[in-house]
Every structure is written in C-alpha cells, then in structure tokens.
C-alpha positions as CSV (number, residue, x, y, z in Angstrom):
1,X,-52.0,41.3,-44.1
2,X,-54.2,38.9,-46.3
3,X,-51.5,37.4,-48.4
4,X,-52.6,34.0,-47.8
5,X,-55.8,32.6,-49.7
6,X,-58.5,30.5,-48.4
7,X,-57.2,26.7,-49.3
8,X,-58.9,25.6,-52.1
9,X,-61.4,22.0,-51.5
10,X,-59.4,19.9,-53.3
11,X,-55.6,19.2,-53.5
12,X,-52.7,21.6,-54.2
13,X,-51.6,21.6,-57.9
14,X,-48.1,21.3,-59.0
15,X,-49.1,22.3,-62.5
16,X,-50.3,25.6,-60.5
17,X,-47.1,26.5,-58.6
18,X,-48.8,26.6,-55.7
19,X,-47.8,25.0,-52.2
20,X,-50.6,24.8,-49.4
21,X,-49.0,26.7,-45.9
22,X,-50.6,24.5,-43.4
23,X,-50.8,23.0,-39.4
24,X,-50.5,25.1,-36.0
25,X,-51.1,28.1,-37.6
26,X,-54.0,30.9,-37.5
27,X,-54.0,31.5,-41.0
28,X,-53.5,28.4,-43.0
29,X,-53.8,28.9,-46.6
30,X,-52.3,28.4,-50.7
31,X,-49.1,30.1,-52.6
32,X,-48.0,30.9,-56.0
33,X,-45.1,31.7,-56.6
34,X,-46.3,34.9,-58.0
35,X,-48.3,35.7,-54.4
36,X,-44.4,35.7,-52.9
37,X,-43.0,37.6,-55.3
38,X,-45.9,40.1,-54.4
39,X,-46.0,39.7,-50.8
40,X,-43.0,40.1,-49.1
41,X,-39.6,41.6,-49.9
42,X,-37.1,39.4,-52.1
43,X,-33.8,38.6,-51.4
44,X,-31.0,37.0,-53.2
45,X,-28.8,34.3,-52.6
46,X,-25.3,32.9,-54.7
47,X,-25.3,29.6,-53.4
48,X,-22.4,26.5,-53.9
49,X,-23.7,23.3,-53.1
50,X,-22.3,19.5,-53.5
51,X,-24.5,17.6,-56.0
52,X,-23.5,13.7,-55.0
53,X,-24.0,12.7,-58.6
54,X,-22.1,15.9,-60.4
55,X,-20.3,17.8,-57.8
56,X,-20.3,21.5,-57.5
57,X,-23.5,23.2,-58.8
58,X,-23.3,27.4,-58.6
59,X,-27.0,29.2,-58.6
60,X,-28.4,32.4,-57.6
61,X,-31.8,32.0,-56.0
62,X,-34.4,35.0,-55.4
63,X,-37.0,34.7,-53.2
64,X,-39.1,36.1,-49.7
65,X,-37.1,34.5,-46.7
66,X,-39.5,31.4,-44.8
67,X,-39.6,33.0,-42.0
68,X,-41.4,35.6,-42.9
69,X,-44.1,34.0,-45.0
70,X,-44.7,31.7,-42.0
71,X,-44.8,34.6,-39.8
72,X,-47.6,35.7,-41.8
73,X,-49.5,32.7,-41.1
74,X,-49.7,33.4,-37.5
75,X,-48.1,30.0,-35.9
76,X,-49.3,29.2,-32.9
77,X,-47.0,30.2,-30.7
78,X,-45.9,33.1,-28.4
79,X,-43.6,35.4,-30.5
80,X,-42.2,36.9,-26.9
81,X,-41.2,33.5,-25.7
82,X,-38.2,32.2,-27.3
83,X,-39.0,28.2,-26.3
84,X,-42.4,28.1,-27.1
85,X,-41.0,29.3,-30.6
86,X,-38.1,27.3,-30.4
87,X,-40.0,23.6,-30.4
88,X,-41.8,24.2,-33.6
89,X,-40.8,22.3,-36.7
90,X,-41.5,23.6,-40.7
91,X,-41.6,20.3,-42.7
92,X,-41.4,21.2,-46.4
93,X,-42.7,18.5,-49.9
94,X,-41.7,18.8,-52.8
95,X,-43.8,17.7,-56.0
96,X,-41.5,14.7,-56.6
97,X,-42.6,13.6,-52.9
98,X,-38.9,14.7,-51.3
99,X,-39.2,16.5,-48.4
100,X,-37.2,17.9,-45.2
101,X,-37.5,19.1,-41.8
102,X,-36.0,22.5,-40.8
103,X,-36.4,23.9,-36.8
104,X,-38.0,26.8,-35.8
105,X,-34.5,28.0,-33.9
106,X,-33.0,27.8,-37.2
107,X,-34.2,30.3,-38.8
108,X,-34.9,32.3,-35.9
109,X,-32.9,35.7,-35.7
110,X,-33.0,34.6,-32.1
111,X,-31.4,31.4,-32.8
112,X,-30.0,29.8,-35.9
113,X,-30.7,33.0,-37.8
114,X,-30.7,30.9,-41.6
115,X,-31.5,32.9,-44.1
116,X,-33.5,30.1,-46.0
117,X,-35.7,31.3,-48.9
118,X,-38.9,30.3,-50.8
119,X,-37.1,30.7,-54.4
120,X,-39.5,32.7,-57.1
121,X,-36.4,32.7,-59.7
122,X,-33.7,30.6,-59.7
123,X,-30.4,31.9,-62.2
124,X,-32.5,35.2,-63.5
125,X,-35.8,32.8,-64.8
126,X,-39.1,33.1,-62.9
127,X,-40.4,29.6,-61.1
128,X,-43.9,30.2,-61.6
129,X,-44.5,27.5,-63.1
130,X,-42.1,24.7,-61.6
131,X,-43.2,25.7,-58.3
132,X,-41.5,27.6,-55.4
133,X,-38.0,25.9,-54.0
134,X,-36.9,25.8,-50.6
135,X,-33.3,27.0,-50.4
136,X,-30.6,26.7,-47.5
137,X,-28.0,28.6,-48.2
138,X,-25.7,27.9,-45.4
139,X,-25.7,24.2,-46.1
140,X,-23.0,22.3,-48.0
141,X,-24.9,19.9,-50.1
142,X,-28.3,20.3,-51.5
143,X,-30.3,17.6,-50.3
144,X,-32.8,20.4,-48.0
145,X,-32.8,22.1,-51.2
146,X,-36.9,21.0,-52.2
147,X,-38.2,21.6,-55.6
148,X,-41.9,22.7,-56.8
149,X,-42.8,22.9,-53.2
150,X,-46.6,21.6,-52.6
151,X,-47.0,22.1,-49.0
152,X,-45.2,23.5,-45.9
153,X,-46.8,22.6,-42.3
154,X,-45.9,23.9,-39.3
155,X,-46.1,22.6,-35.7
156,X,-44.8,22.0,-32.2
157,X,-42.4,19.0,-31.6
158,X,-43.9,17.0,-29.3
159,X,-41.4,14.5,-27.1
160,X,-42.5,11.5,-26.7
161,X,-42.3,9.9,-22.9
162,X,-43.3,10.9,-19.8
163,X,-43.2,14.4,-19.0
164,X,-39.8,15.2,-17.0
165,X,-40.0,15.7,-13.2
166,X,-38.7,19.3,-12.6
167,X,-38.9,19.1,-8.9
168,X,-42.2,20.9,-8.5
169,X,-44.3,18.0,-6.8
170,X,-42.3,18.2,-3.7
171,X,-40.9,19.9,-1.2
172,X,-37.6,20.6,-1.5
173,X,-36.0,22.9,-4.3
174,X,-35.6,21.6,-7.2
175,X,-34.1,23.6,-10.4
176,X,-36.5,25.8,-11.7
177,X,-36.7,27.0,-15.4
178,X,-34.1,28.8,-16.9
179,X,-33.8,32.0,-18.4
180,X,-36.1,32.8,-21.5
C-alpha cells in the first residue's frame, strides 16, 4: 500500500507532526498527520470524557481508526489466528513523554472491537501541526487520550516465567488447546 515512509536517521519531530510506527512489524516507518488523512478512510467520533482537574470535556475527533494504520504495517503475526493476534500490545508516546498501552484484542473486531482513532482534527481544526492524538472513545476519562503522538510500537506480550506444562511431555491426556 506504501503509505508508510522509510524512518528518517534521526529522531521523530514533534514540531513535524509526525509519530514513528515502529517494533514487530514488517513495515516500520514515519506519519504526519497529513499521510492519515490521506491514507485511510476518516471517521468521526463525539466523545465525553472526565477531565480530573475540570470535569466534563465534550470533543469531536476525526481521524483513520489504529487498527487500520497498524494493519498497514504488517505486524508480525498471523491475521487467521485469533491468539497469535491477541498477545500483541500497541504502546503509544505522546510529545509531553505520556504514554499508554492498549491490547491487540481491544481493538480487534474479533475481540474488544474499540473504535480508537489516530485524531487528524479535533473540534473541526486540523492537528497537523500539534501532532496526531490517540483517542478512546469508549473510555470514561481521558487519561489513554495521548497528545502529539511521536511513536507507536507494536509487539507480542511476552509472560515472564516458565513456560506452562500443558500435558504434552507425558503420557497421559492432558488438555489440549482450545478452540481458535
């Protein structure tokens, strides 16, 4: 689809708008805000969210859904096998340094089904230059909601520990997988 550029040598600018898409994936590359607006179909969101230090905050955010721009990107796993593509983790930064952790599964049709965004307007004005803003519109507060976006990586979760003993070393039944 070529959407994605070759990442540039040195660091992502902020003062560019443009967020590096990055880790397990086959086609790693940079964003502008103006490369999603391009790229991928927009869709819109009128989203409530708690704000801790001023309450309510009422927006409309436009915008190509996540999933889709990191389906682009080729991640590294096998699109016909829903828990290989269930253990992989999107961590998102912001250009302030806040950043947040979404699953795979959520934003899934399989699964969660989240329609989480990568904002290009927010309330009718371009963010070309601020930057691109995650957006999760089914959450109640906005503290996933990530401003001027400077990278997204994508990857497996791994768990930590031995792995778990399944019954396959010896010989008598054990549970086997379960459905895909």
């Amino acid at each position: 689809m070529g959407r994605l550029k070759t990442p540039p040598s040195g660091p992502t600018s902020v003062r560019t708008g443009a967020f590096a898409l990055r880790g397990e994936v086959g086609r790693p590359g940079t964003l502008t805000v103006a490369d999603l607006r391009r790229g991928w179909e927009q869709h819109s969101a009128d989203v409530v969210f708690e704000c801790a230090s001023s309450g309510p905050r009422h927006h409309r955010f436009e915008g190509p859904l996540l999933r889709e721009v990191v389906a682009d990107a080729r991640p590294d796993f096998d699109v016909r096998r829903r828990r290989d593509r269930s253990r992989f983790l999107l961590a998102v930064t912001g250009g302030d340094g806040h950043h947040t952790v979404l699953s795979w599964g959520e934003i899934d049709p399989d699964f969660g089904d989240v329609p989480a965004l990568l904002a290009t307007a927010l309330d009718g004005v371009a963010l070309d230059l601020a930057g691109s803003q995650l957006v999760v519109p089914t959450d109640r507060c906005g503290a996933r909601y990530i401003s001027a976006i400077t990278s997204v990586w994508v990857g497996a979760s791994l768990v930590p520990g031995p792995a778990p003993d399944l019954g396959l070393s010896s010989s008598a039944p054990g549970p086997g997988p379960g459905p895909e």
